[in-house]
LUMFI-77088 format. One record per residue (C-alpha): residue number from 1; residue in three letters; x, y, z. Coordinates in steps of 0.02 Angstrom, whole numbers, always signed. Layout:
NODE, NUM, Ala, X, Y, Z
...
***
This chain:
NODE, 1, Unk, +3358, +4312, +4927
NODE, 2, Unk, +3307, +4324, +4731
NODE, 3, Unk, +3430, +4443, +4643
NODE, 4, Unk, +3292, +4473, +4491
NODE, 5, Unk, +3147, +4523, +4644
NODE, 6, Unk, +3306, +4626, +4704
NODE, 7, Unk, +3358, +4723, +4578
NODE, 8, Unk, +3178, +4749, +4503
NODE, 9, Unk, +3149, +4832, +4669
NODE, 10, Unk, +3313, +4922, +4679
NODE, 11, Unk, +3240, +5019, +4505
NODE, 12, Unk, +3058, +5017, +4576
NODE, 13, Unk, +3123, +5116, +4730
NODE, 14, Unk, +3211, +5253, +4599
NODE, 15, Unk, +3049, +5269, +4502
NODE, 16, Unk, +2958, +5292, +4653
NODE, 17, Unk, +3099, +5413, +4708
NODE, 18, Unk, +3077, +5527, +4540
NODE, 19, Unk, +2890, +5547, +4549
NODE, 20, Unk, +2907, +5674, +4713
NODE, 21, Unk, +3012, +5799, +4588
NODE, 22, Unk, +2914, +5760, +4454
NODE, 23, Unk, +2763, +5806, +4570
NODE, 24, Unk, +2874, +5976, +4597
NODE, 25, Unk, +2870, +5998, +4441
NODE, 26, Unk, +2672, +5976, +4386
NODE, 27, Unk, +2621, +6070, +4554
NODE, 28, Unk, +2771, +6218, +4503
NODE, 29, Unk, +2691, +6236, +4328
NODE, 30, Unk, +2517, +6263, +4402
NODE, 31, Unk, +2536, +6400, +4501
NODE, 32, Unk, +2575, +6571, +4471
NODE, 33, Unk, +2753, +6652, +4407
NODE, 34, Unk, +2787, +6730, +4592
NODE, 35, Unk, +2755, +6557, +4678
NODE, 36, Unk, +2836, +6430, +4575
NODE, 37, Unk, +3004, +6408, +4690
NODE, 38, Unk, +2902, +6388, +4866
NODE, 39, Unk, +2782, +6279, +4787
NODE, 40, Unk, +2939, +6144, +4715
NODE, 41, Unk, +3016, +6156, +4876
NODE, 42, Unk, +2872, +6110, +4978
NODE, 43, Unk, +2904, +5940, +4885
NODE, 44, Unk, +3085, +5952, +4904
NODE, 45, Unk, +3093, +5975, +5088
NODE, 46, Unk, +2973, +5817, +5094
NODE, 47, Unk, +3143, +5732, +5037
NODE, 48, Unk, +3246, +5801, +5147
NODE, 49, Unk, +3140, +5758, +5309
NODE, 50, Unk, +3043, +5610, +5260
NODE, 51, Unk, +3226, +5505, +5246
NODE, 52, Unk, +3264, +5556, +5411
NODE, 53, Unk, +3118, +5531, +5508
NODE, 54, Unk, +3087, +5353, +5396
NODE, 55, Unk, +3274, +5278, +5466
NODE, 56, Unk, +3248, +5361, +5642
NODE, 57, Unk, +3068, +5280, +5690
NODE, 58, Unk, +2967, +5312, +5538
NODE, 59, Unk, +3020, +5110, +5481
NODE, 60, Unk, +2995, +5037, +5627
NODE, 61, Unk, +2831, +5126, +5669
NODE, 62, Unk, +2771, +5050, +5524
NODE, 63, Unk, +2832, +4885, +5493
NODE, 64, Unk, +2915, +4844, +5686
NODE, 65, Unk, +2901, +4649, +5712
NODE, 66, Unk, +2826, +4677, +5874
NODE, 67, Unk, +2688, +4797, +5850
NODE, 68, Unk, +2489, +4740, +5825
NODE, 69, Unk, +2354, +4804, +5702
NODE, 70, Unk, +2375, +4985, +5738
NODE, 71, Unk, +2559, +5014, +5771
NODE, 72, Unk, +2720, +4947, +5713
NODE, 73, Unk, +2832, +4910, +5849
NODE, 74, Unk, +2990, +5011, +5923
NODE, 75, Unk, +3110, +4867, +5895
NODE, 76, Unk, +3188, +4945, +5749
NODE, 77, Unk, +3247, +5127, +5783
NODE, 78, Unk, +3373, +5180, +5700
NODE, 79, Unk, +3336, +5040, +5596
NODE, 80, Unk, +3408, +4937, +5742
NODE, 81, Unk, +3429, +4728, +5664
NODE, 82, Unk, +3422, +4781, +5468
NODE, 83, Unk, +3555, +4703, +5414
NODE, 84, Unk, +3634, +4650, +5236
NODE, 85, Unk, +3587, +4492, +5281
NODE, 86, Unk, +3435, +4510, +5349
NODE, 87, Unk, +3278, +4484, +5233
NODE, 88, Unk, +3081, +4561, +5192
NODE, 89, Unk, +3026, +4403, +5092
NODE, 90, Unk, +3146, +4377, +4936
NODE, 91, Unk, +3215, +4540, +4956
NODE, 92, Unk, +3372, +4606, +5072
NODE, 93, Unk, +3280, +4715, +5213
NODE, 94, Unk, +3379, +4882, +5159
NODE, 95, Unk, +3298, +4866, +4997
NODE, 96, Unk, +3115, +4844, +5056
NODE, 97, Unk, +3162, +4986, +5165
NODE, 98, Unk, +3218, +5094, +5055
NODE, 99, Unk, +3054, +5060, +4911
NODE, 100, Unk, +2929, +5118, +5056
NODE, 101, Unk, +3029, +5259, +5102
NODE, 102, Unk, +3001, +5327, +4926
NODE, 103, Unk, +2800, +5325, +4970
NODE, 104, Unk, +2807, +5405, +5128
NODE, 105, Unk, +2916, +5554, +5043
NODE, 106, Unk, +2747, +5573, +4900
NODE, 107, Unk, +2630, +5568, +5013
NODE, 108, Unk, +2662, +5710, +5118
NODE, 109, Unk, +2731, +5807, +4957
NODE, 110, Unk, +2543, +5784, +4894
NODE, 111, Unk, +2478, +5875, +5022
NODE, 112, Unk, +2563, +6051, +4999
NODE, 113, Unk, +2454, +6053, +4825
NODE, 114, Unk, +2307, +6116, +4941
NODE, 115, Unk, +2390, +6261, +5014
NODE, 116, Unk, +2505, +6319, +4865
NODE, 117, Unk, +2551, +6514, +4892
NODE, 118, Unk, +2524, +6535, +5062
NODE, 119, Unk, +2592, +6439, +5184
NODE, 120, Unk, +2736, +6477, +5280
NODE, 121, Unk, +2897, +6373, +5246
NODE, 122, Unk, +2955, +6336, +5432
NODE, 123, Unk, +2783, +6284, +5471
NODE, 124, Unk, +2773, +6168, +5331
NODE, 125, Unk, +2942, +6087, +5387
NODE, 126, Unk, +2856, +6047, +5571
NODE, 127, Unk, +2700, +5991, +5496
NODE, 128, Unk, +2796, +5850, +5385
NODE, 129, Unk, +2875, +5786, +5528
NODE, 130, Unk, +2723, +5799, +5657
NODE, 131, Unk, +2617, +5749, +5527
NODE, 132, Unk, +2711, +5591, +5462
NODE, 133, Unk, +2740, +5528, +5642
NODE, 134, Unk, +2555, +5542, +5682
NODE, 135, Unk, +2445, +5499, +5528
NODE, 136, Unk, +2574, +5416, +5398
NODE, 137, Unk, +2675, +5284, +5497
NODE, 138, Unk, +2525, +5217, +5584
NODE, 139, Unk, +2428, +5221, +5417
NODE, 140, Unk, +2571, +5141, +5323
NODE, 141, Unk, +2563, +4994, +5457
NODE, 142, Unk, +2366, +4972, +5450
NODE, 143, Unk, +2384, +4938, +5247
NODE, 144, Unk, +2550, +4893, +5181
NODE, 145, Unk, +2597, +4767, +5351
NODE, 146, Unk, +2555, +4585, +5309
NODE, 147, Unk, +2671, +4536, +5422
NODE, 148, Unk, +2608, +4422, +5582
NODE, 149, Unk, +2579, +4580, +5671
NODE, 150, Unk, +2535, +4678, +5527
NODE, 151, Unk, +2373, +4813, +5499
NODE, 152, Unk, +2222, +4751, +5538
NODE, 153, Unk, +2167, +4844, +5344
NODE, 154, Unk, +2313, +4714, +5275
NODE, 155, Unk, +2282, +4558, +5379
NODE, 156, Unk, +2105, +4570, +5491
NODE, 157, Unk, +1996, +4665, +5363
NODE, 158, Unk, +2073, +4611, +5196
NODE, 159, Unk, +2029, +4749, +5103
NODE, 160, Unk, +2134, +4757, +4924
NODE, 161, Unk, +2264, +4929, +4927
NODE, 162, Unk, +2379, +4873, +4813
NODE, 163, Unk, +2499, +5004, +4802
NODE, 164, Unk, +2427, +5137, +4898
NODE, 165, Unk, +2250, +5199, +4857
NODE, 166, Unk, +2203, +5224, +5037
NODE, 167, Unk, +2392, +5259, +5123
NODE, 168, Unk, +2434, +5378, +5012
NODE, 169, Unk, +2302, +5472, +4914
NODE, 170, Unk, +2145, +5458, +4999
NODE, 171, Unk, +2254, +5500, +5152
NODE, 172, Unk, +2342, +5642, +5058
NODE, 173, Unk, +2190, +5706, +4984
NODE, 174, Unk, +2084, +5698, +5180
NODE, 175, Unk, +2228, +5790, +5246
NODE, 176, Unk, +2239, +5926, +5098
NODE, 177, Unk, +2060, +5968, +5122
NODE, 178, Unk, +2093, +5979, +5310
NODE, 179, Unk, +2241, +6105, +5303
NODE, 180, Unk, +2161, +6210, +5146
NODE, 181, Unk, +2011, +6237, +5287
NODE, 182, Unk, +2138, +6273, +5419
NODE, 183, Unk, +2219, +6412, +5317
NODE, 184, Unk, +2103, +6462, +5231
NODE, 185, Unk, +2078, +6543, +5041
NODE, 186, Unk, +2226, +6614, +4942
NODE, 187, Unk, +2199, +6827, +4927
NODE, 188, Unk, +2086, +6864, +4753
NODE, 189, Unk, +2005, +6683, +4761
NODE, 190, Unk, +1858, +6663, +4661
NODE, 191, Unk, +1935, +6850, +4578
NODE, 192, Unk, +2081, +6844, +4523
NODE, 193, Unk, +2125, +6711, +4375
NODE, 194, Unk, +2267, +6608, +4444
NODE, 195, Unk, +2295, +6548, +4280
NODE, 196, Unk, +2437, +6394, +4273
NODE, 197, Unk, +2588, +6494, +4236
NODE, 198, Unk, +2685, +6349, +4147
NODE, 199, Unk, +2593, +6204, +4072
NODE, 200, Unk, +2751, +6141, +3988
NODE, 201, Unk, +2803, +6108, +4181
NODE, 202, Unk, +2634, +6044, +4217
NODE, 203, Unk, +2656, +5916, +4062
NODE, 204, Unk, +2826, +5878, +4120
NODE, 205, Unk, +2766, +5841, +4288
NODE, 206, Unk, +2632, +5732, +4215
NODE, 207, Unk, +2767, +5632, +4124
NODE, 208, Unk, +2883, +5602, +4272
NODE, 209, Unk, +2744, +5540, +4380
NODE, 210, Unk, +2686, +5427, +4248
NODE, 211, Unk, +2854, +5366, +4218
NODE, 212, Unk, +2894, +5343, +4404
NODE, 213, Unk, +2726, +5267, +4434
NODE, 214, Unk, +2747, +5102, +4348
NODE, 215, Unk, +2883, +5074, +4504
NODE, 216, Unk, +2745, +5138, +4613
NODE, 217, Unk, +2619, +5010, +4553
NODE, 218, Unk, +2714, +4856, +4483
NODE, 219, Unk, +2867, +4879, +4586
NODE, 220, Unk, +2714, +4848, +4703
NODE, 221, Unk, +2708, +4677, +4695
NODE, 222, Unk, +2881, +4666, +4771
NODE, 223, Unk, +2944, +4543, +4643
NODE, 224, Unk, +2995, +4547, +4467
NODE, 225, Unk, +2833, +4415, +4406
NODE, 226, Unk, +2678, +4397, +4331
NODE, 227, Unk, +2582, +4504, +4450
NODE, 228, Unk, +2704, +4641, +4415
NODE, 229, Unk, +2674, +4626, +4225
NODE, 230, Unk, +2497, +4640, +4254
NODE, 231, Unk, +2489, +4801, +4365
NODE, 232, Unk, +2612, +4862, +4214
NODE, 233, Unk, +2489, +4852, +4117
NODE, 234, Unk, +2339, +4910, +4187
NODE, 235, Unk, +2433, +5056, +4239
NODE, 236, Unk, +2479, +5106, +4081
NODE, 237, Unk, +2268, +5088, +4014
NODE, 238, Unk, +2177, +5152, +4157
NODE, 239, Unk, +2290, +5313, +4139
NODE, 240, Unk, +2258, +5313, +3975
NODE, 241, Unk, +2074, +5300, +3979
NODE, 242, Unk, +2071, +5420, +4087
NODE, 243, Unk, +2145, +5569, +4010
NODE, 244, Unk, +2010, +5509, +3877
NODE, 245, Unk, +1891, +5530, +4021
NODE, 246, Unk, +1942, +5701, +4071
NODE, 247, Unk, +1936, +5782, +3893
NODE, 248, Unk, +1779, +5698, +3849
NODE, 249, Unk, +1708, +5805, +4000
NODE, 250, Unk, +1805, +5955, +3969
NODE, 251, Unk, +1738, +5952, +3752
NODE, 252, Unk, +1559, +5941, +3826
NODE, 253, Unk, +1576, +6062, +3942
NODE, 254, Unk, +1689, +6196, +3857
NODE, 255, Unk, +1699, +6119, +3668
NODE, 256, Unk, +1897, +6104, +3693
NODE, 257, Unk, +2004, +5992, +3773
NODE, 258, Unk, +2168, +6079, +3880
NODE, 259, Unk, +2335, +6031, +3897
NODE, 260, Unk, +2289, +6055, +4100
NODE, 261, Unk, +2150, +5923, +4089
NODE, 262, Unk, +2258, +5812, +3987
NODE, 263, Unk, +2410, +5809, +4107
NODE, 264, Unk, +2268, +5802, +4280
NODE, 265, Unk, +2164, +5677, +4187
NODE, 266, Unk, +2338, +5558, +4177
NODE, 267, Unk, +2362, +5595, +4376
NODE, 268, Unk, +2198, +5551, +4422
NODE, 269, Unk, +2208, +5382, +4315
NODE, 270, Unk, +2369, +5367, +4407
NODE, 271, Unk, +2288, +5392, +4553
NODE, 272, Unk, +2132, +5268, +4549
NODE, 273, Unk, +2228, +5142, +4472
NODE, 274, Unk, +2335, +5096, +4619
NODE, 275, Unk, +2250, +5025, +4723
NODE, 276, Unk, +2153, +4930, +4604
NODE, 277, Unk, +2313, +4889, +4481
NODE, 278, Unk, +2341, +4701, +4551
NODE, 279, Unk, +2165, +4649, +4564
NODE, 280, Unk, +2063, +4701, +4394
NODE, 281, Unk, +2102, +4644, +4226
NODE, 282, Unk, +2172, +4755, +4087
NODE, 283, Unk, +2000, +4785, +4029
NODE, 284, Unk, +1910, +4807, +4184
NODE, 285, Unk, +2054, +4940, +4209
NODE, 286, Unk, +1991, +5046, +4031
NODE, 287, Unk, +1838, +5047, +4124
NODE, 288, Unk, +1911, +5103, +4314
NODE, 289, Unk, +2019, +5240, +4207
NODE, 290, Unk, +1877, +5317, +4098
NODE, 291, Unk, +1766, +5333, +4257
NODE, 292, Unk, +1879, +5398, +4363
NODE, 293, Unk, +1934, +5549, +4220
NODE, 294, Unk, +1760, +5589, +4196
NODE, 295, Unk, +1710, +5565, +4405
NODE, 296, Unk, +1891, +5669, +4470
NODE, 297, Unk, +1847, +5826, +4327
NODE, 298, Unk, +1686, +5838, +4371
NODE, 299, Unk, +1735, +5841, +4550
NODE, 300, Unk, +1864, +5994, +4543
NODE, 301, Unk, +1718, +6100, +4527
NODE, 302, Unk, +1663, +6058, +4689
NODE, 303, Unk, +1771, +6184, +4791
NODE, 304, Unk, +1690, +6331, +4694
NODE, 305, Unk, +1524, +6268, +4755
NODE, 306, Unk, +1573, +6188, +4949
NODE, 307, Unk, +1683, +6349, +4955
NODE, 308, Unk, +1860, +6294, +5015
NODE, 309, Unk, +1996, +6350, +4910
NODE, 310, Unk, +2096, +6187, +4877
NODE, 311, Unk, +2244, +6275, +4756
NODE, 312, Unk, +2272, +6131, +4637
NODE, 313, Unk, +2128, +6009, +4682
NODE, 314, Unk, +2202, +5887, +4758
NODE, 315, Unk, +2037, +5825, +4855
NODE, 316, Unk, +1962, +5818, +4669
NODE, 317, Unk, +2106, +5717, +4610
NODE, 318, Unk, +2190, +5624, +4737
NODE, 319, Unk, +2054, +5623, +4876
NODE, 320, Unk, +1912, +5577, +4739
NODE, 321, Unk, +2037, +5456, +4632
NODE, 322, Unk, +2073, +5368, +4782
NODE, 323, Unk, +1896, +5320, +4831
NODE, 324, Unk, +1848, +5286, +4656
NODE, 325, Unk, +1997, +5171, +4643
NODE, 326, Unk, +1989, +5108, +4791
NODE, 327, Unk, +1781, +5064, +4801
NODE, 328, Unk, +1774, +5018, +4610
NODE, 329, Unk, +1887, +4850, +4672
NODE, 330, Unk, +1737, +4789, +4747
NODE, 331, Unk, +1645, +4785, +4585
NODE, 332, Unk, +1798, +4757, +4459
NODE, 333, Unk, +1896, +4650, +4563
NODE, 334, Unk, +1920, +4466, +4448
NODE, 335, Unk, +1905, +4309, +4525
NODE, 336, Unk, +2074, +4258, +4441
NODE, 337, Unk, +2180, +4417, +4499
NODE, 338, Unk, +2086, +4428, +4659
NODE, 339, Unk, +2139, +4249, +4728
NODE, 340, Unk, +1981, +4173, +4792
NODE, 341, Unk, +1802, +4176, +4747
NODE, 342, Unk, +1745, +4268, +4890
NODE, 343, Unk, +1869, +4406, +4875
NODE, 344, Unk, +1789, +4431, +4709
NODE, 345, Unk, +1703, +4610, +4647
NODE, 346, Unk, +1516, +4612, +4623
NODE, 347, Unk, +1531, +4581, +4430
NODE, 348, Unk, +1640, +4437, +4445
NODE, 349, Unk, +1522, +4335, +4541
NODE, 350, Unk, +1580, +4404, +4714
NODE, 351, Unk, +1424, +4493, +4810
NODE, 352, Unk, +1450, +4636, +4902
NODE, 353, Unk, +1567, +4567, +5027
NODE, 354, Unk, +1727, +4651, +4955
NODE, 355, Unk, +1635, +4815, +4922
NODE, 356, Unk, +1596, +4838, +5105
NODE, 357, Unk, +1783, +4793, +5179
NODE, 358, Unk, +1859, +4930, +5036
NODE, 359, Unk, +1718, +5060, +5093
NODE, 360, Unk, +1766, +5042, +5293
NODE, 361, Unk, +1960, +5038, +5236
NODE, 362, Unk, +1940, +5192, +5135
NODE, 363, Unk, +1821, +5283, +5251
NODE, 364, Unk, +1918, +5260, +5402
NODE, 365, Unk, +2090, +5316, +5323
NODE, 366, Unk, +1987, +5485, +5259
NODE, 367, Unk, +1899, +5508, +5424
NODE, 368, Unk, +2079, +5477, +5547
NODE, 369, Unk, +2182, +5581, +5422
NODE, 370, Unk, +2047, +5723, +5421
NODE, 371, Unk, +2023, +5745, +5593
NODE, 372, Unk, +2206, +5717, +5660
NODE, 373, Unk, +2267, +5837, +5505
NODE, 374, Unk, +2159, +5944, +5551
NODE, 375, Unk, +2223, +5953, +5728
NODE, 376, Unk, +2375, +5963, +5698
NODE, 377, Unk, +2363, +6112, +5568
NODE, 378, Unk, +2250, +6223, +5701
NODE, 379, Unk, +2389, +6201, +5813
NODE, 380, Unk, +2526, +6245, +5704
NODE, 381, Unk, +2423, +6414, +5656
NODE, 382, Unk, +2403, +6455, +5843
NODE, 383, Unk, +2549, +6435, +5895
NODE, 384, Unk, +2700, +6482, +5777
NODE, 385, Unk, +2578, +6527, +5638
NODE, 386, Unk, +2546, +6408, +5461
NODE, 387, Unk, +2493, +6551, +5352
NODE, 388, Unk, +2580, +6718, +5286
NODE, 389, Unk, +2525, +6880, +5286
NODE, 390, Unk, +2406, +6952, +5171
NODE, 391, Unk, +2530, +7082, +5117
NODE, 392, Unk, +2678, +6931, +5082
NODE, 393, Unk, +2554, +6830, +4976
NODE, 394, Unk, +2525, +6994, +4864
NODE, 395, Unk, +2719, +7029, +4842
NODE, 396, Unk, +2742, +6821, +4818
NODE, 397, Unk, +2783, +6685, +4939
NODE, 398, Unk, +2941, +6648, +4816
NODE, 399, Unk, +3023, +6827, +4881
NODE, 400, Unk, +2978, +6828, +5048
NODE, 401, Unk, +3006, +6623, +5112
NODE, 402, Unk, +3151, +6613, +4991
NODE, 403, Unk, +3246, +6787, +4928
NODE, 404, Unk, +3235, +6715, +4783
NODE, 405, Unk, +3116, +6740, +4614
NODE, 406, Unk, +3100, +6590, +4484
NODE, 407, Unk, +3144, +6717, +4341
NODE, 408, Unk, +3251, +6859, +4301
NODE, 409, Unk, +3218, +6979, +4171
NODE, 410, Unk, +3295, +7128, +4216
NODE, 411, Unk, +3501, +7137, +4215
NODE, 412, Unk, +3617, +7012, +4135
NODE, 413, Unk, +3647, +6913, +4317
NODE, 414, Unk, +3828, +6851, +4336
NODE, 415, Unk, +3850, +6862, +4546
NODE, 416, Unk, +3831, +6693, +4654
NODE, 417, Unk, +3661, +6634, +4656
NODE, 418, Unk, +3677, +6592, +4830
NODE, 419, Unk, +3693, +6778, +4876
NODE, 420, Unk, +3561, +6831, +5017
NODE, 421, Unk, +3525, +7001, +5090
NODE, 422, Unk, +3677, +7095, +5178
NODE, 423, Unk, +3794, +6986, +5097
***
């Protein structure tokens, strides 16, 4: 064990942990006044299943010792073996535990951006735990398992997903497009403005992911070293170049650059960047950033014209950002950061060998996500129903899933906020 590698960890894991309510937080901003509440608790009942599910099987699904290239093994329920002496590398096993619990919480949280305002709460909760169980925990294994039985993404195809390009947003993003089909558009789409109703929240948000992302991406590296210092760094300049990115396209197109574009053109630097954040150098990261602000606002257009009403474009942020960061490593990758010459992107002397493994690795993740999300979400909506009623989504999900509105303006309050009807 290495008590620096353990206690850089330790904080990686609580960075990782604060980006899911900082994700409530820029997804609670966007929406409108009547929706807020529903829309941060979508993320916070993501931390109150994920946990459970993650100690129960979820762990051992992905990361069992006696699995293969597809499927973790079963001989760690109930996290069965992990104990304070047992160890993931340099690291106690309850602390590499915990850090990749933290991703599997944000990854189902980034889903409910797709279907803000109209889904129904219970269904959500059996969709996180049906949907973690089927597409997460086996995805999980096939990238982030290096072990001797790891995912044959990790260890057969050795494709580069640093911290979670593929696992996490380009499966995110496949499955948000599949349940915003499922369901369907929001009432008045295309009509009615659905204006952001606080971009201080949305800013906020913004912040707390970025924050929290430097223990996504260098916590990564699962030691406090070099390699950790570098994705540091090119976390902090591809998100930087690529707010650049975003308001560069939003001037030319509009003349003005938003706060909104400003705060989505940081996610979706965020975004790219991690899977790419250990293998380019800072300056091919500039590059990686600026493209992917300019390629992710471009792309949040493209529900208007494919018609599927994707609330807060998450297939144009996290969906797009994670193929551009993800496929870009085959160009950008370095020779140095990379570790062998072959593994190299096209610009650093490397052919197109690396190109092609990132392309199947990304394009299978979209393609099983897709397809089993959308299963899953067709079932949900036939049998128990995923979507509220026309006349619910008018009044506001906030009322009708919660009893509850995000602000009061009439009376001066003073009874328990935890009063409910009849009581």
């Amino acid at each position: 064990m290495d008590t620096g590698d353990t206690a850089w960890i330790l904080a990686s894991s609580a960075l990782v942990l604060l980006m899911t309510p900082g994700l409530a937080f820029f997804y609670g901003g966007m929406v409108r006044s009547k929706t807020v509440l529903n829309m941060m608790m979508m993320s916070f009942l993501a931390l109150a299943i994920v946990p459970v599910l993650w100690v129960l099987y979820g762990y051992t699904m992905a990361f069992g010792p006696d699995g293969n290239g597809w499927l973790g093994g079963f001989g760690k329920v109930g996290l069965d073996g992990v104990t304070q002496a047992s160890l993931s590398g340099t690291l106690p096993e309850y602390v590499f535990v915990g850090f990749q619990l933290m991703f599997a919480i944000i990854t189902v949280a980034l889903i409910s951006g797709a279907i803000a305002d109209r889904a129904k709460f219970t269904s959500w909760a059996v969709f996180i735990v049906i949907w973690m169980t089927v597409v997460y925990f086996p995805v999980a294994h096939w990238v982030f398992d290096f072990g001797d039985t790891g995912g044959w993404i990790a260890t057969e195809l050795k494709a580069f997903d640093f911290a979670g390009g593929t696992a996490v947003h380009i499966n995110a993003g496949a499955a948000g497009l599949a349940l915003a089909l499922v369901l369907g558009k929001r009432v008045g789409w295309k009509r009615d403005p659905m204006r952001p109703h606080n971009l201080p929240f949305v800013l906020l948000g913004a912040g707390l992911l970025w924050f929290g992302w430097f223990g996504f991406n260098a916590g990564s590296a699962v030691a406090a070293n070099g390699l950790a210092g570098l994705a540091f760094i090119n976390t902090a300049v591809a998100t930087a170049a690529a707010i650049l990115g975003w308001l560069l396209v939003e001037t030319i197109k509009e003349g003005k650059g938003t706060s909104l574009g400003g705060a989505s053109g940081a996610v979706a630097g965020l975004v790219a960047i991690t899977p790419a954040c250990g293998t380019l150098s800072p300056i091919g990261s500039i590059a990686l950033g600026l493209i992917a602000g300019v390629l992710c606002a471009l792309a949040v257009g493209l529900k208007y014209k494919f018609g599927y009403d994707d609330s807060l474009d998450v297939v144009g942020v996290h969906l797009v950002g994670g193929l551009v960061g993800t496929l870009l490593i085959g160009l950008l990758a370095t020779k140095t950061n990379a570790g062998s010459e072959a593994a190299a992107g096209l610009f650093y002397g490397g052919g197109l060998e690396q190109l092609g493994k990132q392309a199947v690795a990304a394009f299978a993740v979209l393609a099983y996500s897709f397809i089993l999300t959308y299963i899953i979400g067709t079932l949900i909506d036939k049998t128990i129903g995923f979507r509220i009623s026309e006349e619910d989504e008018v009044t506001g999900i906030d009322q009708v899933e919660h009893l509850e509105t995000a602000y009061e303006f009439a009376g001066s309050g003073g009874g328990s906020p935890h009063l409910t009807k009849g009581a």
